[in-house]
SEFIZA-3560 file (N, C-alpha, C; in Angstrom, 3 decimals):
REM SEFIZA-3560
<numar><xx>95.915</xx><yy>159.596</yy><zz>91.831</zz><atom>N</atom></numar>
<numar><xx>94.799</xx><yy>159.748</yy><zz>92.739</zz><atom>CA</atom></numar>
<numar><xx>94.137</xx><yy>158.385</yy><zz>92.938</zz><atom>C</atom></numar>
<numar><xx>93.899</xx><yy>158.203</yy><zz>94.222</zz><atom>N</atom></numar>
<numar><xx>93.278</xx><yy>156.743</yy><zz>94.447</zz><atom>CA</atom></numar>
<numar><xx>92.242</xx><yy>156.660</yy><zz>93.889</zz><atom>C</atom></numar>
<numar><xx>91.007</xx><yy>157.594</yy><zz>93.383</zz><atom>N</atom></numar>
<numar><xx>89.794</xx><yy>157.444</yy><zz>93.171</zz><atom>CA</atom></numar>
<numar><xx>89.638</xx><yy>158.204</yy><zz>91.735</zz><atom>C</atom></numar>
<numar><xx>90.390</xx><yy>157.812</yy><zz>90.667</zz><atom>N</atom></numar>
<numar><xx>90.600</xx><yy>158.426</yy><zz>89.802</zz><atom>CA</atom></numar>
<numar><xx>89.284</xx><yy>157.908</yy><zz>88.721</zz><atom>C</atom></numar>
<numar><xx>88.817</xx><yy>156.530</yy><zz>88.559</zz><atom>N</atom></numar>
<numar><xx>88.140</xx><yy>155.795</yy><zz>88.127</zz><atom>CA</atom></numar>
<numar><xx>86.978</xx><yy>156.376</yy><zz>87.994</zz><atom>C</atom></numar>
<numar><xx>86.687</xx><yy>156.543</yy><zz>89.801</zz><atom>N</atom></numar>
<numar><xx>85.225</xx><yy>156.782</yy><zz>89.885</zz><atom>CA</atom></numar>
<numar><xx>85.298</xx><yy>158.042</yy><zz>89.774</zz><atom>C</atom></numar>
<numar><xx>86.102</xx><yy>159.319</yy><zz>89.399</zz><atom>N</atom></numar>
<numar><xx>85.920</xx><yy>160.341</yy><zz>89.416</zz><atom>CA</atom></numar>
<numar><xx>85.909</xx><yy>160.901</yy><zz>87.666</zz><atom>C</atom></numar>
<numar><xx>86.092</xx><yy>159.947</yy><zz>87.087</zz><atom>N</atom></numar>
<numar><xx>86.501</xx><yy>160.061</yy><zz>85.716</zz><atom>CA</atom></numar>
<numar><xx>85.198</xx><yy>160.453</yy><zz>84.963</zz><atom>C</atom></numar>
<numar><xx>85.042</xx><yy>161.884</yy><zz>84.208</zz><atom>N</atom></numar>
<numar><xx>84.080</xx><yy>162.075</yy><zz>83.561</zz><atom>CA</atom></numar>
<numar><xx>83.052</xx><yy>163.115</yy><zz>84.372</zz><atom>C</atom></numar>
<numar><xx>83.527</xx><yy>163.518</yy><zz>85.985</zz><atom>N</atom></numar>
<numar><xx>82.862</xx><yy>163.547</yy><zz>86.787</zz><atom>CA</atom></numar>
<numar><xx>83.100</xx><yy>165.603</yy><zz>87.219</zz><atom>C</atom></numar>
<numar><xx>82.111</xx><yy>166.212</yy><zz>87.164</zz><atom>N</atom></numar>
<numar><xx>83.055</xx><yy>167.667</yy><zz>87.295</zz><atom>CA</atom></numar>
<numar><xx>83.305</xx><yy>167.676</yy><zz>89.055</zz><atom>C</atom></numar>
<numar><xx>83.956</xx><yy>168.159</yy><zz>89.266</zz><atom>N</atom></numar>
<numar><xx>84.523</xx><yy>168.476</yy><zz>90.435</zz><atom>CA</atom></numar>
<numar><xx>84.097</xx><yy>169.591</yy><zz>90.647</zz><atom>C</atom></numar>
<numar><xx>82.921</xx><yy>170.269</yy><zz>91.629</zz><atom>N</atom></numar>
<numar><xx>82.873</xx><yy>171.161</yy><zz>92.146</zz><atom>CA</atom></numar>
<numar><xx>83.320</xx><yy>171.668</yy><zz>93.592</zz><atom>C</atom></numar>
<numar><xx>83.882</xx><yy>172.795</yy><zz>93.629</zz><atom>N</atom></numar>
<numar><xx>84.546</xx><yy>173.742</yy><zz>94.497</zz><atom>CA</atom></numar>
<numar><xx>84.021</xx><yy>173.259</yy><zz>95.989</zz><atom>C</atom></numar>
<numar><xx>84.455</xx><yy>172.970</yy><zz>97.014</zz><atom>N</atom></numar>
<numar><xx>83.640</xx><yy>173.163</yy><zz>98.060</zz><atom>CA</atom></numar>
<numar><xx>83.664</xx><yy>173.680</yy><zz>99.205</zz><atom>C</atom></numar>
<numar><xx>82.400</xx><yy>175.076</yy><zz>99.416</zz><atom>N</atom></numar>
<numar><xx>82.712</xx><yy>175.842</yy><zz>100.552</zz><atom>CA</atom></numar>
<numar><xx>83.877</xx><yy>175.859</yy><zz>101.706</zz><atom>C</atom></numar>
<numar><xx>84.535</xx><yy>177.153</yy><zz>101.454</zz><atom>N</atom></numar>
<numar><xx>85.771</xx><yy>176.916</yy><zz>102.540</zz><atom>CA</atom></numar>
<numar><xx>85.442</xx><yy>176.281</yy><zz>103.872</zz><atom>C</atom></numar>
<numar><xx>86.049</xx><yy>175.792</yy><zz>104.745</zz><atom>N</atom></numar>
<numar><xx>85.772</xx><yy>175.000</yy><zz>106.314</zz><atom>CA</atom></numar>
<numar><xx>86.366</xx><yy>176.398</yy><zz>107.123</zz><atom>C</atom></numar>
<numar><xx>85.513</xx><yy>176.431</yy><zz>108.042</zz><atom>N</atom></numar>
<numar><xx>85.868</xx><yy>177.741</yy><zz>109.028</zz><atom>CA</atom></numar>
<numar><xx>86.235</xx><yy>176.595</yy><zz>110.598</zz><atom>C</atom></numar>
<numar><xx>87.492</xx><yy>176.335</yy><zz>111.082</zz><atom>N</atom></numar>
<numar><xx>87.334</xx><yy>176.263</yy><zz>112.708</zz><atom>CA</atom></numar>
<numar><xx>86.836</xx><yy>176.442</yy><zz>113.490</zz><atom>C</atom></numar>
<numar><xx>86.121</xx><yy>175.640</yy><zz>114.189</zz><atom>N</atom></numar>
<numar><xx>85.110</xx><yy>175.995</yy><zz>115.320</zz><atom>CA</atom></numar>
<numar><xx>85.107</xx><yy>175.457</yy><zz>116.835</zz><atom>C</atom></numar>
<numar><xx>84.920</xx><yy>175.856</yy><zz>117.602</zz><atom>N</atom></numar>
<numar><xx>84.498</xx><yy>175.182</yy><zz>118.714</zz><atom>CA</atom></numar>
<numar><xx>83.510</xx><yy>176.038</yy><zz>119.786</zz><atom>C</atom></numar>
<numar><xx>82.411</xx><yy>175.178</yy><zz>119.121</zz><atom>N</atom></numar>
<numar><xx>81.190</xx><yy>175.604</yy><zz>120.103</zz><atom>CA</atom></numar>
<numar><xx>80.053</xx><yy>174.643</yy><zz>120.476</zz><atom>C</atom></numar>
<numar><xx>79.579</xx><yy>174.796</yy><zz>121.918</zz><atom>N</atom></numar>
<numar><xx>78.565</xx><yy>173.636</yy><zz>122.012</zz><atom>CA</atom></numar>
<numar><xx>77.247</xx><yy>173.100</yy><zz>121.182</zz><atom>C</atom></numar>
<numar><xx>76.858</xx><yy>172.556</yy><zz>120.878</zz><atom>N</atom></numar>
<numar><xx>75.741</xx><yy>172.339</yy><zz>120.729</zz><atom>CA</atom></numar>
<numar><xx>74.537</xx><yy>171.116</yy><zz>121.348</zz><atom>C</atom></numar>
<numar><xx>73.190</xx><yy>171.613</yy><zz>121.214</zz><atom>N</atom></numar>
<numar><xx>72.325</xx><yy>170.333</yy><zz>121.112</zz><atom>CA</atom></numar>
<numar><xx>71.925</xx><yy>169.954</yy><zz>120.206</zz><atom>C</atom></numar>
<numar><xx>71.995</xx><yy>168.298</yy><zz>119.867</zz><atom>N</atom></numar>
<numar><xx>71.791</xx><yy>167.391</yy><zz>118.787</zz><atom>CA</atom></numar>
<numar><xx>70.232</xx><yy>167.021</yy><zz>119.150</zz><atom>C</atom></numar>
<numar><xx>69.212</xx><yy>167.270</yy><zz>118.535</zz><atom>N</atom></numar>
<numar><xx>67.995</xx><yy>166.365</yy><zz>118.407</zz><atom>CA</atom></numar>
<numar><xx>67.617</xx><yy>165.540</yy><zz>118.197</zz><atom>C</atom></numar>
<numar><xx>67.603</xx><yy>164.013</yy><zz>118.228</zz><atom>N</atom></numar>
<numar><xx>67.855</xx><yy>163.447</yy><zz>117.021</zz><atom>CA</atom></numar>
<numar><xx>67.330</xx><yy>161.880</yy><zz>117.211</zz><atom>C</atom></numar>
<numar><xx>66.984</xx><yy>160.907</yy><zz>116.956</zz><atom>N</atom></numar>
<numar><xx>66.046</xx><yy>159.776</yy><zz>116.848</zz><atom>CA</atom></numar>
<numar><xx>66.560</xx><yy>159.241</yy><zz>117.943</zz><atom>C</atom></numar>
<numar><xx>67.514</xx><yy>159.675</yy><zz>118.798</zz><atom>N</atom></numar>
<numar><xx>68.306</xx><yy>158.989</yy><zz>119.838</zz><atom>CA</atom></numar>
<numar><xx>67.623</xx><yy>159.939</yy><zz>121.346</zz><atom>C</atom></numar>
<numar><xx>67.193</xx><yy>160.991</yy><zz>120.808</zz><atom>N</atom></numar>
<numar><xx>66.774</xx><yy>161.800</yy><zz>121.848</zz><atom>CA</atom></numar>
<numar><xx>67.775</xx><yy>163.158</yy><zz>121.683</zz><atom>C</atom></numar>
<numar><xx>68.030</xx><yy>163.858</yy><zz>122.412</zz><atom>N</atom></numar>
<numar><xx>68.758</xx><yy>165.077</yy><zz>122.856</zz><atom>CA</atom></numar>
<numar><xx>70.269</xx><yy>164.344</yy><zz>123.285</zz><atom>C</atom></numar>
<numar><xx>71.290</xx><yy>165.005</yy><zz>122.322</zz><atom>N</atom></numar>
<numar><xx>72.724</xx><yy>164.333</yy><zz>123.035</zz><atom>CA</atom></numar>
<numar><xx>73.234</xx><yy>165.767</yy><zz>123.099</zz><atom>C</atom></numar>
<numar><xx>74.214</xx><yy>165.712</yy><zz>123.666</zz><atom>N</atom></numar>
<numar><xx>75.493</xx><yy>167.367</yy><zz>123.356</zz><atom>CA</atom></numar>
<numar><xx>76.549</xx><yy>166.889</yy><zz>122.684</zz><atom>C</atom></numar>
<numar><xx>76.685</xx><yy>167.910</yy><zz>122.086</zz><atom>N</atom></numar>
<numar><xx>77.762</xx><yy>167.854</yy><zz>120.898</zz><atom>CA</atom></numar>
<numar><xx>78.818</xx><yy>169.062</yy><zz>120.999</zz><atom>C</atom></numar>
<numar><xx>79.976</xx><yy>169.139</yy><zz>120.311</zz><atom>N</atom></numar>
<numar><xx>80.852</xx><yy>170.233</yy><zz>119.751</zz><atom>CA</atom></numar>
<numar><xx>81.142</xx><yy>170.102</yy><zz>118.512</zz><atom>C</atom></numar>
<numar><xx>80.378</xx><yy>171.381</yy><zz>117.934</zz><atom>N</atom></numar>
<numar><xx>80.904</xx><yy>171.674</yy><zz>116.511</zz><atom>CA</atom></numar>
<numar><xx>82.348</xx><yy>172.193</yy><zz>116.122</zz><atom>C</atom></numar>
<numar><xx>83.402</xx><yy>171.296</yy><zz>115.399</zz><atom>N</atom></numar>
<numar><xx>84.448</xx><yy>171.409</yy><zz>115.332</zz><atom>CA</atom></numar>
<numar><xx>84.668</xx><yy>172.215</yy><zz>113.892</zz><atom>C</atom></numar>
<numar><xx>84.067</xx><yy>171.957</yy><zz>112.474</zz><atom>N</atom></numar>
<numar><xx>84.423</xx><yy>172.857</yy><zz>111.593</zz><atom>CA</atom></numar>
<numar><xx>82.912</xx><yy>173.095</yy><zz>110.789</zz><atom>C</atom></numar>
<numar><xx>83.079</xx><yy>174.247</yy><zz>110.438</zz><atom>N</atom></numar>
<numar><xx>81.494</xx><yy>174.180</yy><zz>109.441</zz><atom>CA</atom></numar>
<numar><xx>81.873</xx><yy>174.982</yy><zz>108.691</zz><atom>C</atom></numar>
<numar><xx>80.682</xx><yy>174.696</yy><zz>107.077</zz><atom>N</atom></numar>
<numar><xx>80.810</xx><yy>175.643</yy><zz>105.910</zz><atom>CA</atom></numar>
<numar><xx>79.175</xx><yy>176.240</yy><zz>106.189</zz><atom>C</atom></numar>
<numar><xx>79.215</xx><yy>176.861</yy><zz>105.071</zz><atom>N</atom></numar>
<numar><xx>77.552</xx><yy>177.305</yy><zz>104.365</zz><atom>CA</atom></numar>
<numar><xx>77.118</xx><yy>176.503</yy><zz>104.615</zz><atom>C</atom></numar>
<numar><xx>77.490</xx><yy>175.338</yy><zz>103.608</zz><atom>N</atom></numar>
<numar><xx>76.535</xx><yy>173.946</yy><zz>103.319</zz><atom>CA</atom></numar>
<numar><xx>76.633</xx><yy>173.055</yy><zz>105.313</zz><atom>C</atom></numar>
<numar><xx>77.638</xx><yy>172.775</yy><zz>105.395</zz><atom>N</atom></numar>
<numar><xx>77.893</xx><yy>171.384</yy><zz>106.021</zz><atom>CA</atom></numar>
<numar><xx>78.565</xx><yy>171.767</yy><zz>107.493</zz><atom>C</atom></numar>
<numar><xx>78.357</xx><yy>170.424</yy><zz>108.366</zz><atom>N</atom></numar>
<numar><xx>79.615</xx><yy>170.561</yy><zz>109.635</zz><atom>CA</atom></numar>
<numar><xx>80.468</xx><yy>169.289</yy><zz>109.643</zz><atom>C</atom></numar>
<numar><xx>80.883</xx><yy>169.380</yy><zz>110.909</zz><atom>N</atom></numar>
<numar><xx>81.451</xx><yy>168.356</yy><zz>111.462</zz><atom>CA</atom></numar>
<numar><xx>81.269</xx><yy>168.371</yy><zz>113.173</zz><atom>C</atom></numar>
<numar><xx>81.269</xx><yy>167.466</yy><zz>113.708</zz><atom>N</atom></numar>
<numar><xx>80.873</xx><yy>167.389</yy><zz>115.173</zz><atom>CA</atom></numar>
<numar><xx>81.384</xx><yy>166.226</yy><zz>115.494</zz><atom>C</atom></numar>
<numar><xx>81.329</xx><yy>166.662</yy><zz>117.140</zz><atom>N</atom></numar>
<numar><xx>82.045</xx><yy>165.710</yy><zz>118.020</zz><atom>CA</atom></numar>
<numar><xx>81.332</xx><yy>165.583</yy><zz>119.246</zz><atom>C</atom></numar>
<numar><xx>80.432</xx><yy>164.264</yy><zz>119.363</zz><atom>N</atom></numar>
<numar><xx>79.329</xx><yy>164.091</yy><zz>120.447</zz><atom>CA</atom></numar>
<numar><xx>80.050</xx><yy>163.252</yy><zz>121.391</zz><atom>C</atom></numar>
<numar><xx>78.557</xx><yy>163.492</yy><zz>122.467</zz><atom>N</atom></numar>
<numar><xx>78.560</xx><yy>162.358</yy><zz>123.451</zz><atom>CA</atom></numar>
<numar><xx>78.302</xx><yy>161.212</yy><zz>122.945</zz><atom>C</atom></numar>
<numar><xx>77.603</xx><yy>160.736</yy><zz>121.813</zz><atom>N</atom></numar>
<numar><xx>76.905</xx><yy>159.277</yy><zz>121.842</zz><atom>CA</atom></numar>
<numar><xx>76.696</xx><yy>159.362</yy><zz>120.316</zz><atom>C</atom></numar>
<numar><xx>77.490</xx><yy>158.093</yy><zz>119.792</zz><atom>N</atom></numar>
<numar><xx>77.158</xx><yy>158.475</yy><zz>118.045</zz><atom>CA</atom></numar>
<numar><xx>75.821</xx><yy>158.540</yy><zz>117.667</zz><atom>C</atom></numar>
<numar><xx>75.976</xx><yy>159.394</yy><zz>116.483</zz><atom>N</atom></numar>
<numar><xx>75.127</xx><yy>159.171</yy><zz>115.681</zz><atom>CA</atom></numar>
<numar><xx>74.720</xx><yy>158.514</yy><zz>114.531</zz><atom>C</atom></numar>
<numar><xx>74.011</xx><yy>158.714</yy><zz>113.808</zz><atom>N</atom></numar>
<numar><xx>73.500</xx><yy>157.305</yy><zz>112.478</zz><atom>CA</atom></numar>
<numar><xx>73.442</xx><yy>158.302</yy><zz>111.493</zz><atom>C</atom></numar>
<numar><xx>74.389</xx><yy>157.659</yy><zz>110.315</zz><atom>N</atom></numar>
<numar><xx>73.878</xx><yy>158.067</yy><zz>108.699</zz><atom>CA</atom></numar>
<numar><xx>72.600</xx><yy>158.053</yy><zz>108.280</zz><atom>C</atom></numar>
<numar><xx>72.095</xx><yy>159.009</yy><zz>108.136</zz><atom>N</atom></numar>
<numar><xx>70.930</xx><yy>159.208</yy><zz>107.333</zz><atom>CA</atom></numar>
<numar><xx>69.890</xx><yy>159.670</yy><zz>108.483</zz><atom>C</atom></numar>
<numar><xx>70.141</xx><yy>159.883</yy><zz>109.654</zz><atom>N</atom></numar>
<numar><xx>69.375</xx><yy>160.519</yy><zz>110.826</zz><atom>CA</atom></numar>
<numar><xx>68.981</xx><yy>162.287</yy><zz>110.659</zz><atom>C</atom></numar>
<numar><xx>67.455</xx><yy>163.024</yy><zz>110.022</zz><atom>N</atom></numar>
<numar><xx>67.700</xx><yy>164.444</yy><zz>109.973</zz><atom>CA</atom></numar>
<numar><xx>67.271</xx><yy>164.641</yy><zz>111.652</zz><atom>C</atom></numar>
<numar><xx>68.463</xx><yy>165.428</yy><zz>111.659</zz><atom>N</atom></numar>
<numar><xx>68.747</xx><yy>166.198</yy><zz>113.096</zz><atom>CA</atom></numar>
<numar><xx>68.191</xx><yy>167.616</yy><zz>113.099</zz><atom>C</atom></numar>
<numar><xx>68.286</xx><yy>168.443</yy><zz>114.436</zz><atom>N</atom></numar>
<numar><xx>68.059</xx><yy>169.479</yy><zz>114.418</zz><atom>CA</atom></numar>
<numar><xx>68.881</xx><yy>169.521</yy><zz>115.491</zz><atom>C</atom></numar>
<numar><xx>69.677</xx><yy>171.126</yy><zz>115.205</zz><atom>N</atom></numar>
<numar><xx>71.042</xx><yy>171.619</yy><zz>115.771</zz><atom>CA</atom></numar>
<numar><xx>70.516</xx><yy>173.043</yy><zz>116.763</zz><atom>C</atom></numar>
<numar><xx>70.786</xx><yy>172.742</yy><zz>117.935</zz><atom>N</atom></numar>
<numar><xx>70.809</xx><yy>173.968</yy><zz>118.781</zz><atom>CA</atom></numar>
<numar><xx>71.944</xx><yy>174.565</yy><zz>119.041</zz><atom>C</atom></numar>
<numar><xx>72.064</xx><yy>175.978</yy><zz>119.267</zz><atom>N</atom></numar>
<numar><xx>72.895</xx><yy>176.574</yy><zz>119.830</zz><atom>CA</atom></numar>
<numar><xx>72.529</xx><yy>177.424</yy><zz>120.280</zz><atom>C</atom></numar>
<numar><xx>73.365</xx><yy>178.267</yy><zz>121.489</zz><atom>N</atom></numar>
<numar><xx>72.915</xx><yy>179.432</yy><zz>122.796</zz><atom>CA</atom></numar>
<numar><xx>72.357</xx><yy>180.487</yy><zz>121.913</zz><atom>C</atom></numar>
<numar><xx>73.421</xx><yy>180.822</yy><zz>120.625</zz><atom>N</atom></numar>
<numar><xx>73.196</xx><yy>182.265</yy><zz>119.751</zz><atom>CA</atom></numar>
<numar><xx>72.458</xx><yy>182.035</yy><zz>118.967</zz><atom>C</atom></numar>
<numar><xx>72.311</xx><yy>180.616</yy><zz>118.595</zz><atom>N</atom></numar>
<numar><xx>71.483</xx><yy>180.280</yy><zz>117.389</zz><atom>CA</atom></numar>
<numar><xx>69.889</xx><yy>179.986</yy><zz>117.033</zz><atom>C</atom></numar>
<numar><xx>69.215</xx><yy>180.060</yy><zz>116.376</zz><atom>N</atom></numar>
<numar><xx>68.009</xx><yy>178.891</yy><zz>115.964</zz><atom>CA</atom></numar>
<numar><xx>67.974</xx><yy>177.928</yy><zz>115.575</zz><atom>C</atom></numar>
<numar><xx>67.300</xx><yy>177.168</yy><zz>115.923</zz><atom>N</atom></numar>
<numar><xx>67.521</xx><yy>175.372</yy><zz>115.516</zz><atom>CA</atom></numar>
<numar><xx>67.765</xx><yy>175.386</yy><zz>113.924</zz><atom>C</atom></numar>
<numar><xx>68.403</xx><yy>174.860</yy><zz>113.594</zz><atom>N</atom></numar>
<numar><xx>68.704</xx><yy>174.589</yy><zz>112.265</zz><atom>CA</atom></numar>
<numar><xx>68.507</xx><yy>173.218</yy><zz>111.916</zz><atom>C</atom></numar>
<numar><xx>67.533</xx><yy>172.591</yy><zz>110.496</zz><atom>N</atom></numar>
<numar><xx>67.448</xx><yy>171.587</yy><zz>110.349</zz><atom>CA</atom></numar>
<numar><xx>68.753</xx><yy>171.070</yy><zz>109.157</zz><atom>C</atom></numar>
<numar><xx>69.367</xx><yy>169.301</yy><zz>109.841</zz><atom>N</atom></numar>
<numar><xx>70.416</xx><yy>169.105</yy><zz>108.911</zz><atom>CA</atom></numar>
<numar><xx>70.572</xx><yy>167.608</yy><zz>108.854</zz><atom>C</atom></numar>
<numar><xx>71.128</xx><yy>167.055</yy><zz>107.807</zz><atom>N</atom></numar>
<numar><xx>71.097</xx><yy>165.626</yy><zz>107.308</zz><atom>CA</atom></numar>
<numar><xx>72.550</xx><yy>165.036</yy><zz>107.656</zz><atom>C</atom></numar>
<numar><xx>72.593</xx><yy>164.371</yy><zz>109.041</zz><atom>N</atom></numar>
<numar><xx>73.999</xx><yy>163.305</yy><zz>108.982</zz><atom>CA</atom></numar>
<numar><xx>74.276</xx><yy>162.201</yy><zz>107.956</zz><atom>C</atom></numar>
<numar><xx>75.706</xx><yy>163.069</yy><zz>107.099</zz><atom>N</atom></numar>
<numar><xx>75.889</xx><yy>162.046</yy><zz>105.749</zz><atom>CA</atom></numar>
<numar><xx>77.185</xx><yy>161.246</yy><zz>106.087</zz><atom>C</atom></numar>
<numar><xx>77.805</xx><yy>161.003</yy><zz>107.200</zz><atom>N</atom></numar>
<numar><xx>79.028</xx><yy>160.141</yy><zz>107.709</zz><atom>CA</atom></numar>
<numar><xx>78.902</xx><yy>160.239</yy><zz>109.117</zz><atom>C</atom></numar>
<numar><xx>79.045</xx><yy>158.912</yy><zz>109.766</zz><atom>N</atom></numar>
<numar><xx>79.650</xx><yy>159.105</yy><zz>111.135</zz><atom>CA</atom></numar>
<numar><xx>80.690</xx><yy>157.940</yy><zz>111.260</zz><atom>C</atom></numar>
<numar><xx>81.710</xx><yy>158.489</yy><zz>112.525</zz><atom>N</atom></numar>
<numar><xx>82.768</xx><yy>157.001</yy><zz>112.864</zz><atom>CA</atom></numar>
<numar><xx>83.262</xx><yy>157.655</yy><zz>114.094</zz><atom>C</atom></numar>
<numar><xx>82.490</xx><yy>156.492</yy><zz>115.419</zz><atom>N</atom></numar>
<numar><xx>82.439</xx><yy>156.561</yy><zz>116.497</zz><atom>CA</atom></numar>
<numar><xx>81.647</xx><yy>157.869</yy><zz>116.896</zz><atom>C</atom></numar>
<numar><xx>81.997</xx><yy>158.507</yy><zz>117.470</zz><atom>N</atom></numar>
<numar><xx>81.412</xx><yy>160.241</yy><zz>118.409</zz><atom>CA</atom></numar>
<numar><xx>81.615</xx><yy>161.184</yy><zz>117.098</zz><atom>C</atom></numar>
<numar><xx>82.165</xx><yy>160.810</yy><zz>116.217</zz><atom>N</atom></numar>
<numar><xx>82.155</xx><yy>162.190</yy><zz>115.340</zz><atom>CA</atom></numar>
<numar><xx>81.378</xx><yy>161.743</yy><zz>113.690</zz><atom>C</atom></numar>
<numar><xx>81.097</xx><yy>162.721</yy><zz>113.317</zz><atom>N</atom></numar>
<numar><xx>79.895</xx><yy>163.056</yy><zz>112.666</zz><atom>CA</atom></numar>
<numar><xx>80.050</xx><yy>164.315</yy><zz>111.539</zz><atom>C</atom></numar>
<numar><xx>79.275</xx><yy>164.176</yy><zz>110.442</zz><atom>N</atom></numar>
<numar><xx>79.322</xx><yy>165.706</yy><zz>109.560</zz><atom>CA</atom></numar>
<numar><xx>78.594</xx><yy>165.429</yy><zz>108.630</zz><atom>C</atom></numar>
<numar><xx>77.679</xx><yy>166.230</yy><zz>108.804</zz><atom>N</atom></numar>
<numar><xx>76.451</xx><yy>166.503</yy><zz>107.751</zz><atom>CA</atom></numar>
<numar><xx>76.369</xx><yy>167.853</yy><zz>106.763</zz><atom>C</atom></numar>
<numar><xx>75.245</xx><yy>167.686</yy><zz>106.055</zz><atom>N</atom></numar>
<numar><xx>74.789</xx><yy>168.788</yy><zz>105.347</zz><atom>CA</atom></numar>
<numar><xx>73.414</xx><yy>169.495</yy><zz>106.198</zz><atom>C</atom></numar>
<numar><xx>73.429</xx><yy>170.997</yy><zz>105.997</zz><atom>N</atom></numar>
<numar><xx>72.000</xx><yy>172.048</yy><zz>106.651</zz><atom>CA</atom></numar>
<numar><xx>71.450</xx><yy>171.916</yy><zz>105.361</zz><atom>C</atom></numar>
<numar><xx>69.945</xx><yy>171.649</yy><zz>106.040</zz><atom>N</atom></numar>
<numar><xx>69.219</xx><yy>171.855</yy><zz>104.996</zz><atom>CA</atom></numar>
<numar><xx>68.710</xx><yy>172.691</yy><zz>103.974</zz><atom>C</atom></numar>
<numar><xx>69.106</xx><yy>173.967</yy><zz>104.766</zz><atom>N</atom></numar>
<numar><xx>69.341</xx><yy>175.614</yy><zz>104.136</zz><atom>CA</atom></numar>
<numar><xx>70.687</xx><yy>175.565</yy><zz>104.207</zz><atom>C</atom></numar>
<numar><xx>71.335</xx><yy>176.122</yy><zz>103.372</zz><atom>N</atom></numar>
<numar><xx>72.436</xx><yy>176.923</yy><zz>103.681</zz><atom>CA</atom></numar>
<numar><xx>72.591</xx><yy>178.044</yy><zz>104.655</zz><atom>C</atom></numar>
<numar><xx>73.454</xx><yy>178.239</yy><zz>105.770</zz><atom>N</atom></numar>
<numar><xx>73.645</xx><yy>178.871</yy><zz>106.840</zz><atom>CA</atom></numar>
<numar><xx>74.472</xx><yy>179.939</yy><zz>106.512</zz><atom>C</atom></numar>
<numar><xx>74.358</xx><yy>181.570</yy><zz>106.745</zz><atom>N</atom></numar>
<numar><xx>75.756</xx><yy>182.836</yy><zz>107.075</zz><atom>CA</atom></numar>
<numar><xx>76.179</xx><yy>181.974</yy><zz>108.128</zz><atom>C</atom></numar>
<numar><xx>77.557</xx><yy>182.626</yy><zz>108.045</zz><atom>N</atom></numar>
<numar><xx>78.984</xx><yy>182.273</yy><zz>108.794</zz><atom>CA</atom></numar>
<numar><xx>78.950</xx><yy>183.454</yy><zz>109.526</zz><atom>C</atom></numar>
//
Protein backbone atom coordinates (compact mmCIF):
# COMPACT_ATOMS: atom_id res chain seq x y z
CA UNK A 1 0.00 0.00 0.00
CA UNK A 2 1.40 3.38 -0.95
CA UNK A 3 0.33 5.02 2.28
CA UNK A 4 1.17 2.38 4.58
CA UNK A 5 3.42 4.70 6.89
CA UNK A 6 0.98 7.20 7.47
CA UNK A 7 -1.67 4.74 8.06
CA UNK A 8 0.32 2.72 10.52
CA UNK A 9 -1.19 2.54 14.03
CA UNK A 10 -4.18 4.23 12.53
CA UNK A 11 -7.87 2.33 12.77
CA UNK A 12 -9.47 2.31 9.59
CA UNK A 13 -12.98 3.03 9.75
CA UNK A 14 -15.71 1.64 7.38
CA UNK A 15 -17.00 4.25 5.07
CA UNK A 16 -20.63 4.81 4.18
CA UNK A 17 -21.51 2.95 0.98
CA UNK A 18 -21.48 5.63 -2.29
CA UNK A 19 -24.96 5.50 -3.95
CA UNK A 20 -24.84 6.84 -7.96
CA UNK A 21 -26.37 9.84 -8.69
CA UNK A 22 -27.30 12.27 -11.09
CA UNK A 23 -29.22 15.16 -10.09
CA UNK A 24 -29.11 18.95 -10.33
CA UNK A 25 -28.28 21.07 -7.86
CA UNK A 26 -27.71 24.75 -6.45
CA UNK A 27 -24.36 25.48 -4.86
CA UNK A 28 -24.42 28.61 -2.45
CA UNK A 29 -21.37 29.48 -1.82
CA UNK A 30 -18.68 32.52 -1.26
CA UNK A 31 -18.62 32.62 -5.09
CA UNK A 32 -22.34 33.33 -5.21
CA UNK A 33 -24.99 30.75 -6.60
CA UNK A 34 -23.28 28.25 -9.27
CA UNK A 35 -25.21 24.88 -10.65
CA UNK A 36 -23.92 21.82 -10.03
CA UNK A 37 -24.57 17.84 -10.58
CA UNK A 38 -24.40 15.60 -7.84
CA UNK A 39 -22.64 12.55 -9.12
CA UNK A 40 -22.29 10.13 -5.95
CA UNK A 41 -23.36 10.65 -2.27
CA UNK A 42 -23.30 8.81 1.15
CA UNK A 43 -25.01 9.70 4.62
CA UNK A 44 -21.98 11.59 5.44
CA UNK A 45 -20.55 13.08 2.06
CA UNK A 46 -20.89 13.89 -1.94
CA UNK A 47 -19.25 14.45 -4.86
CA UNK A 48 -20.17 17.07 -7.56
CA UNK A 49 -19.61 18.34 -10.78
CA UNK A 50 -20.05 22.27 -11.31
CA UNK A 51 -20.07 25.08 -13.49
CA UNK A 52 -17.23 27.04 -11.79
CA UNK A 53 -14.85 25.48 -9.15
CA UNK A 54 -15.02 25.54 -5.96
CA UNK A 55 -12.53 26.16 -2.83
CA UNK A 56 -11.46 23.75 0.00
CA UNK A 57 -12.71 24.74 3.05
CA UNK A 58 -15.77 26.89 1.53
CA UNK A 59 -19.26 25.83 3.91
CA UNK A 60 -21.79 25.66 1.18
CA UNK A 61 -25.36 25.20 1.16
CA UNK A 62 -26.91 22.59 -1.31
CA UNK A 63 -30.27 23.02 -3.07
CA UNK A 64 -32.34 20.71 -4.68
CA UNK A 65 -36.05 20.69 -6.47
CA UNK A 66 -37.10 17.69 -3.77
CA UNK A 67 -34.88 18.82 -1.26
CA UNK A 68 -34.10 21.40 1.70
CA UNK A 69 -31.03 23.26 1.70
CA UNK A 70 -28.63 21.25 3.36
CA UNK A 71 -25.61 22.74 5.07
CA UNK A 72 -22.00 21.07 3.93
CA UNK A 73 -18.14 21.50 4.13
CA UNK A 74 -16.03 21.26 0.66
CA UNK A 75 -13.02 18.96 1.79
CA UNK A 76 -11.31 18.47 -1.97
CA UNK A 77 -11.71 20.10 -5.19
CA UNK A 78 -9.74 19.62 -8.80
CA UNK A 79 -11.01 21.77 -11.50
CA UNK A 80 -15.28 21.64 -11.69
CA UNK A 81 -15.42 18.72 -9.41
CA UNK A 82 -15.68 18.73 -5.81
CA UNK A 83 -16.78 16.42 -2.58
CA UNK A 84 -17.53 17.32 0.71
CA UNK A 85 -18.94 16.32 3.99
CA UNK A 86 -23.10 17.42 5.26
CA UNK A 87 -23.03 18.80 8.19
CA UNK A 88 -25.85 16.49 9.46
CA UNK A 89 -25.88 13.35 8.18
CA UNK A 90 -28.54 12.99 5.35
CA UNK A 91 -31.43 9.61 4.61
CA UNK A 92 -30.74 8.30 1.22
Amino acid sequence: MKHEAILEGHELLPRDPRVEAEFDVRVHCAAGDIDAQIVNLSSDGFRLRSENPLQVGWVVTLEAATQFPVKALICWACGTEAGGVFAEPVAL
